[in-house]
N, CA, C and O atoms as a DFTB+ gen file, in Angstrom:
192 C
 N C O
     1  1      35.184     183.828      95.541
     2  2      34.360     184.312      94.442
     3  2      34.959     185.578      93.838
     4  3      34.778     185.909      92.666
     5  1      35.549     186.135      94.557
     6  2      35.996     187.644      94.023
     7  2      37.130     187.466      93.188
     8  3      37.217     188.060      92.113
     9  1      38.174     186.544      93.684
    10  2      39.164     185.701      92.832
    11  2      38.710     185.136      91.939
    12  3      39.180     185.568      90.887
    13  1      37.722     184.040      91.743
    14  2      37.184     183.064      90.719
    15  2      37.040     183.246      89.893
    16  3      37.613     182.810      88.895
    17  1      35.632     184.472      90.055
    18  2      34.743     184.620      89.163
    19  2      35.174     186.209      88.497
    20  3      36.108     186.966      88.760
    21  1      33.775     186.328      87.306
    22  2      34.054     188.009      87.075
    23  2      32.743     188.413      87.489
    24  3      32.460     189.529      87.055
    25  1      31.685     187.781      88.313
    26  2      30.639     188.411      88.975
    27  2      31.259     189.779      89.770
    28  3      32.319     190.075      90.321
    29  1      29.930     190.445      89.490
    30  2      30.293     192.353      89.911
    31  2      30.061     191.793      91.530
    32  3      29.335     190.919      92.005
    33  1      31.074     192.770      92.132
    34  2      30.828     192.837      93.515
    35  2      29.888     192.405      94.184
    36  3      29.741     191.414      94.899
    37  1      29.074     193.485      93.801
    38  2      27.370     193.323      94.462
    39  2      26.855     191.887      94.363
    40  3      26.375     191.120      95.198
    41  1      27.104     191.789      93.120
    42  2      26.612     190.114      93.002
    43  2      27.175     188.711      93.679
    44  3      26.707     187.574      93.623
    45  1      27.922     189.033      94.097
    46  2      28.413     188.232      95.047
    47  2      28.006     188.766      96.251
    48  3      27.364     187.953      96.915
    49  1      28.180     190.048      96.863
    50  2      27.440     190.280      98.199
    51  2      26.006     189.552      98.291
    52  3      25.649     188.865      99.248
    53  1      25.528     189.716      97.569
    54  2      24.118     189.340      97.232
    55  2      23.831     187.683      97.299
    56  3      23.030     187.081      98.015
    57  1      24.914     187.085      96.145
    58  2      24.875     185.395      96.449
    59  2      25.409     184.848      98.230
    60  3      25.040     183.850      98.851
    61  1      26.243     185.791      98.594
    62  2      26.491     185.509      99.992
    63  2      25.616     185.512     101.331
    64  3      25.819     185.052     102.455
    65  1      24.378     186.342     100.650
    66  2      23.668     186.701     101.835
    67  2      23.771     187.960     102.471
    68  3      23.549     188.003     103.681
    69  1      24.150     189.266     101.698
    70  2      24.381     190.473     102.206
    71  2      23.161     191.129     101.442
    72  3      23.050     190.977     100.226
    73  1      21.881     192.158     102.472
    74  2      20.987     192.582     101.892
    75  2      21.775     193.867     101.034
    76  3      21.412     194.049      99.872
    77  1      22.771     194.687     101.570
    78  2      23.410     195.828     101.508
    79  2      24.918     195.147     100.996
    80  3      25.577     194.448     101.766
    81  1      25.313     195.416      99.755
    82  2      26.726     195.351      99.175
    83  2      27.980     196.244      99.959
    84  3      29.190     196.024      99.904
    85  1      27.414     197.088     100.542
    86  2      28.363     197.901     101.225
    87  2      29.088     197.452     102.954
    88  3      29.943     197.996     103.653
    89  1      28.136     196.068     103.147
    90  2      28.225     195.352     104.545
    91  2      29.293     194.885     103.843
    92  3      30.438     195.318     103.974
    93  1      28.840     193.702     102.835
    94  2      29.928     192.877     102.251
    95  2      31.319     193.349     102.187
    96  3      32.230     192.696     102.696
    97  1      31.601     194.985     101.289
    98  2      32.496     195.688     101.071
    99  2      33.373     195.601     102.742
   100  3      34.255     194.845     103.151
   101  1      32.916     196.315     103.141
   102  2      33.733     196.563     104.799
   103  2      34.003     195.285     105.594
   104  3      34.713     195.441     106.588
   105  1      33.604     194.160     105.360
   106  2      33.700     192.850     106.163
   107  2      34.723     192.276     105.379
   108  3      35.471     191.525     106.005
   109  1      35.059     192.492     103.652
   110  2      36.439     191.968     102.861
   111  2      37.424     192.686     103.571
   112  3      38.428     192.240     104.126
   113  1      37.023     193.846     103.492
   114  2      38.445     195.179     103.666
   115  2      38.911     194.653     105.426
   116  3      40.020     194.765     105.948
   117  1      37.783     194.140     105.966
   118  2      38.620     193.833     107.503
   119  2      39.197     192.938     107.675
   120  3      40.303     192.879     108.211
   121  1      38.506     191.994     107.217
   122  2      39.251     190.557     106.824
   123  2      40.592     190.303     106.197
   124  3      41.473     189.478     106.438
   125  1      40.459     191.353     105.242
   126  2      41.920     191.361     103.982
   127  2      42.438     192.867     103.935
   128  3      43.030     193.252     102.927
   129  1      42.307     193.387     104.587
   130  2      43.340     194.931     104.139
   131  2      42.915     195.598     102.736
   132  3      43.444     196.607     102.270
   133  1      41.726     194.761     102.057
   134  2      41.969     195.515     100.821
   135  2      40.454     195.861     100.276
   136  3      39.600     195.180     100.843
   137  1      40.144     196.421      99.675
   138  2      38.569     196.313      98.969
   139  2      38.344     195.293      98.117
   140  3      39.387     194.989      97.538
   141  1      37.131     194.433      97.700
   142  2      37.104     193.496      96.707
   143  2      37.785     193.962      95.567
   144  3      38.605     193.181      95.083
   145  1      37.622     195.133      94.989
   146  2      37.908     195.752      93.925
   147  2      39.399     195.770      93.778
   148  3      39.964     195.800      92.685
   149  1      40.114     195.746      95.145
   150  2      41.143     196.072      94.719
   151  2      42.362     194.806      94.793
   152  3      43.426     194.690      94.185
   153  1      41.746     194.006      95.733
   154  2      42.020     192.565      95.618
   155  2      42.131     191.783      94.112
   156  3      43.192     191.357      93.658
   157  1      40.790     191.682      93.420
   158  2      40.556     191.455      92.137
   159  2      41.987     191.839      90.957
   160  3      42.797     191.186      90.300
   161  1      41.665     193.296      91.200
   162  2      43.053     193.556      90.379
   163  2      44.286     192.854      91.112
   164  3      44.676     191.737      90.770
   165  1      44.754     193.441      91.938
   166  2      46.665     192.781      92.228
   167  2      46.246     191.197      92.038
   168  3      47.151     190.433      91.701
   169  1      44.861     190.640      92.245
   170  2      45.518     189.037      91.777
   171  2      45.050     188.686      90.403
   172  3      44.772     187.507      90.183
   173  1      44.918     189.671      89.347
   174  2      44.747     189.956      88.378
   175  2      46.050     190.260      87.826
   176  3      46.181     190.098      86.613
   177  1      47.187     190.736      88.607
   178  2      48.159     191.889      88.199
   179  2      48.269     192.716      87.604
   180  3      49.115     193.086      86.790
   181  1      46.857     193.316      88.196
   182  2      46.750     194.535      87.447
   183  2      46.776     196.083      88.383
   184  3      45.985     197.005      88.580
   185  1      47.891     195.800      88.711
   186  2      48.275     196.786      90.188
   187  2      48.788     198.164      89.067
   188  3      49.236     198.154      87.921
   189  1      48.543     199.018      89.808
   190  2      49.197     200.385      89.641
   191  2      50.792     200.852      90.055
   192  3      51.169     202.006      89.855
């Protein structure tokens, strides 16, 4: 979804089943090394 779509973060924490967006946040970053946010961009290529 974070790839897919352009739903805001939260909104996907939220369609996933996260009461708190900030669970969601820390469970991507462990999973993937990266924040949703920042995932989004580099497969966006929109890296710095």
């Amino acid at each position: 979804m974070v790839r897919y779509t352009s739903m805001m973060i939260k909104e996907i924490a939220y369609e996933l089943g996260y009461d708190d967006p900030s669970y969601f946040v820390k469970f991507f970053k462990r999973q993937t090394g990266y924040l949703p946010s920042d995932f989004r961009e580099m497969d966006n290529g929109i890296t710095n």
